[in-house]
VOGU-3710 file (C-alpha; in Angstrom, 3 decimals, decimal comma):
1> xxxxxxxxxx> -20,803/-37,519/-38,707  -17,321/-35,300/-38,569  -18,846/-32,203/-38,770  -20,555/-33,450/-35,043  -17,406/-34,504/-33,705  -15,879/-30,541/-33,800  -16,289/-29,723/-30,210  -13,709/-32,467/-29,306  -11,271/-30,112/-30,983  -11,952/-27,105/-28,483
11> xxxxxxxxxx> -8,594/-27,067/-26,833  -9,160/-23,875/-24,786  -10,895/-26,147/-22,629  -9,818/-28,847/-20,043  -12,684/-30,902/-20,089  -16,149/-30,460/-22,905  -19,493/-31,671/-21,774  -21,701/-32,533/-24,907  -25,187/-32,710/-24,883  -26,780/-34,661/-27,791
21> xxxxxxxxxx> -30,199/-32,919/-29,378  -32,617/-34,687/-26,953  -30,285/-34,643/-23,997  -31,443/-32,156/-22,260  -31,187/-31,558/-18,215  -34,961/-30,314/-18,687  -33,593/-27,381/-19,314  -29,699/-25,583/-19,904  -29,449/-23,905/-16,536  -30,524/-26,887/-14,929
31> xxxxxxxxxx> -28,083/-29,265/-16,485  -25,307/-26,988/-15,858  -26,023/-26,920/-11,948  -26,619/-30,480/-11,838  -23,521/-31,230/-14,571  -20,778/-29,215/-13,352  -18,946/-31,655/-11,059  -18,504/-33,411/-14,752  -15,341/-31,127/-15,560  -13,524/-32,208/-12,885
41> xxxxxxxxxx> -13,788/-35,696/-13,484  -9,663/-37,102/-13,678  -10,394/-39,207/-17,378  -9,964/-38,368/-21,329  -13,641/-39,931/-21,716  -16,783/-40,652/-19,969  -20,469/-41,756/-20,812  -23,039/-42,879/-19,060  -24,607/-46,754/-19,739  -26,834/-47,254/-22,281
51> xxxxxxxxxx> -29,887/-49,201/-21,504  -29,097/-52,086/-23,530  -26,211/-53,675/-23,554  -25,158/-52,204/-20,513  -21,399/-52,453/-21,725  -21,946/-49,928/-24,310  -22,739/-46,475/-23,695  -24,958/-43,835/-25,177  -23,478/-40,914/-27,063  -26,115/-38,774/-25,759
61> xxxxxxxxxx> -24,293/-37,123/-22,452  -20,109/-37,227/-23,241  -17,406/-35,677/-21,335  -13,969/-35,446/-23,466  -10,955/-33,607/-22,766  -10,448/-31,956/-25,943  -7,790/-32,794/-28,620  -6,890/-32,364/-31,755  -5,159/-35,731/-32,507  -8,546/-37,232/-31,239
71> xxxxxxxxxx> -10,335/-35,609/-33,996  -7,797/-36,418/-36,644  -7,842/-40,273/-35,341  -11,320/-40,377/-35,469  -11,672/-38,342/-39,063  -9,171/-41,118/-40,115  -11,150/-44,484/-38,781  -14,612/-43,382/-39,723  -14,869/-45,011/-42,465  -13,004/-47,988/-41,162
81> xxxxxxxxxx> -14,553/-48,280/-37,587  -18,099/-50,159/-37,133  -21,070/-48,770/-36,041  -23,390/-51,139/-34,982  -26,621/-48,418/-34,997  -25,087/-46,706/-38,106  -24,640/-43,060/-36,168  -22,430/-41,843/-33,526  -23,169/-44,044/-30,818  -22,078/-47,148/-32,816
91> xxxxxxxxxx> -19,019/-45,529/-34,353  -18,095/-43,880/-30,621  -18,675/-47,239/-28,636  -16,087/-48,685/-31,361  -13,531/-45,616/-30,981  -13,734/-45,684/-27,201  -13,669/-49,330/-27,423  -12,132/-49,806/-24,076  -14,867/-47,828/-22,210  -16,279/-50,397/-20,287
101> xxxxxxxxxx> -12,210/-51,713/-19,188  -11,586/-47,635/-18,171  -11,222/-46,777/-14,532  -14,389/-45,978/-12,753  -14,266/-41,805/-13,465  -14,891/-43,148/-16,949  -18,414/-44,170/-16,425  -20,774/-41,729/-15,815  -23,901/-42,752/-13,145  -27,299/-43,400/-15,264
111> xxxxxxxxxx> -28,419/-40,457/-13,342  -26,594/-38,381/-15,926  -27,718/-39,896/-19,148  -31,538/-40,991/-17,595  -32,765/-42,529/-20,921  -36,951/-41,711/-20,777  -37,300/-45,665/-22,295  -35,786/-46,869/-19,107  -38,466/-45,020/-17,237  -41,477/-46,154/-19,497
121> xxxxxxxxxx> -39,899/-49,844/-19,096  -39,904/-50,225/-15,297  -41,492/-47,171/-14,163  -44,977/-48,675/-13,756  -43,909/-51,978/-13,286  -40,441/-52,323/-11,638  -39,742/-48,650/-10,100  -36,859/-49,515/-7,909  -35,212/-49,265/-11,171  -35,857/-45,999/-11,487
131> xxxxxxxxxx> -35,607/-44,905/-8,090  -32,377/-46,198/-8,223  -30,584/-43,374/-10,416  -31,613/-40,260/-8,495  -31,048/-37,731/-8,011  -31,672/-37,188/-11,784  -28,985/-35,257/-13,475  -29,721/-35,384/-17,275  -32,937/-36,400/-18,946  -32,290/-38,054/-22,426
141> xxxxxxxxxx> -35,387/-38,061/-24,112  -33,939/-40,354/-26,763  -37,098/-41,968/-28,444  -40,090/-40,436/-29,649  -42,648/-38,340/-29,714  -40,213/-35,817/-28,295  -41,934/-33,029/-25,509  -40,664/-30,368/-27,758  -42,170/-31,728/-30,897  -45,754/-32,009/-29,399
151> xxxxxxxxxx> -48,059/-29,219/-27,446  -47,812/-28,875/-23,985  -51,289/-29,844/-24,023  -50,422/-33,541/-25,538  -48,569/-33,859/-22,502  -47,562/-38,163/-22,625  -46,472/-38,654/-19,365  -44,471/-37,954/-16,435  -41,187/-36,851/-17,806  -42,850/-35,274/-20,617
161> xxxxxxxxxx> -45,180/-33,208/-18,258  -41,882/-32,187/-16,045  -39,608/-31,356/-19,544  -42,947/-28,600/-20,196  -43,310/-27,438/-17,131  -39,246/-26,715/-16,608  -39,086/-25,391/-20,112  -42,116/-22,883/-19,449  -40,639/-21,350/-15,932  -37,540/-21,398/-18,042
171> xxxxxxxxxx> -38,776/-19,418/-20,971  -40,920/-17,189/-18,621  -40,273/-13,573/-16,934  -40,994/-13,955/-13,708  -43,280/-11,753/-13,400  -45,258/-13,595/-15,735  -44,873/-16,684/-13,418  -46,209/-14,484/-10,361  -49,137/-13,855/-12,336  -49,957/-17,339/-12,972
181> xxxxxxxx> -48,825/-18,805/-9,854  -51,646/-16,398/-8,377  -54,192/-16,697/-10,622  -53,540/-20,807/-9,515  -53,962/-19,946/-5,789  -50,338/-20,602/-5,282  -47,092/-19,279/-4,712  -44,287/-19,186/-7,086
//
């Protein structure tokens, strides 16, 4: 786990926004557009709710202003600290133990840590829930199958279906998207 706590030592920078591995705004450019108001937030430390318990957060979308006595504190109470889900979220719920007390600019909206279980929980069902955090900021595809890991023809669902299709007009020239777009019958 210390090896993936190195970006809080980036001290160039006021304010780091990390990403975990399935954290992602759909795709980079996107999260940065939607993310950016995140460096000016006026805290050390902010997360977004996890879906259960809503008192801990998720380690997937942080915002920490950089420091190298933070690192060194948390090198020195790793092995000492709990982690109730034996990773990073555990062990960073523990460290930040006082997330839930911090003033309100430490608690990010859902919106930017939308966990994909939440959706397949109430979407369907309950989607007030849903509704509720947008706009959508972050999409935290934090259980599995992941999009990435599967065709874009195994497509699972909505936010899978919406992860491919920003990824591919992502990854494409544009020209390349003109050319589809009209071979659809539509415009880019």
């Amino acid at each position: 786990m210390p090896t993936r706590w190195s970006w809080t030592t980036l001290t160039r920078y006021r304010a780091c926004l990390r990403l975990g591995g399935d954290g992602r705004g759909s795709l980079v450019t996107t999260t940065w557009l939607r993310s950016v108001q995140l460096f000016e937030l006026d805290t050390s430390f902010a997360a977004a709710p996890d879906v259960f318990p809503p008192d801990k957060f998720n380690a997937g979308v942080l915002v920490l202003q950089p420091s190298g006595v933070v690192f060194q504190d948390m090198l020195s109470k790793s092995e000492s600290l709990p982690s109730y889900d034996g990773g990073d979220t555990g062990f960073l719920n523990a460290y930040f133990g006082d997330w839930f007390e911090r003033p309100a600019s430490s608690r990010l909206s859902f919106g930017y840590n939308a966990q994909r279980t939440l959706f397949w929980f109430t979407h369907t069902t309950r989607s007030g829930y849903w509704e509720s955090i947008q706009p959508l900021k972050i999409i935290h595809y934090s259980s599995s199958p992941k999009p990435w890991d599967c065709s874009p023809d195994a497509r699972r669902g909505d936010l899978e279906a919406l992860w491919w299709k920003e990824n591919i007009a992502a990854t494409m020239p544009t020209d390349a998207l003109d050319a589809l777009a009209a071979l659809a019958g539509k415009p880019a």
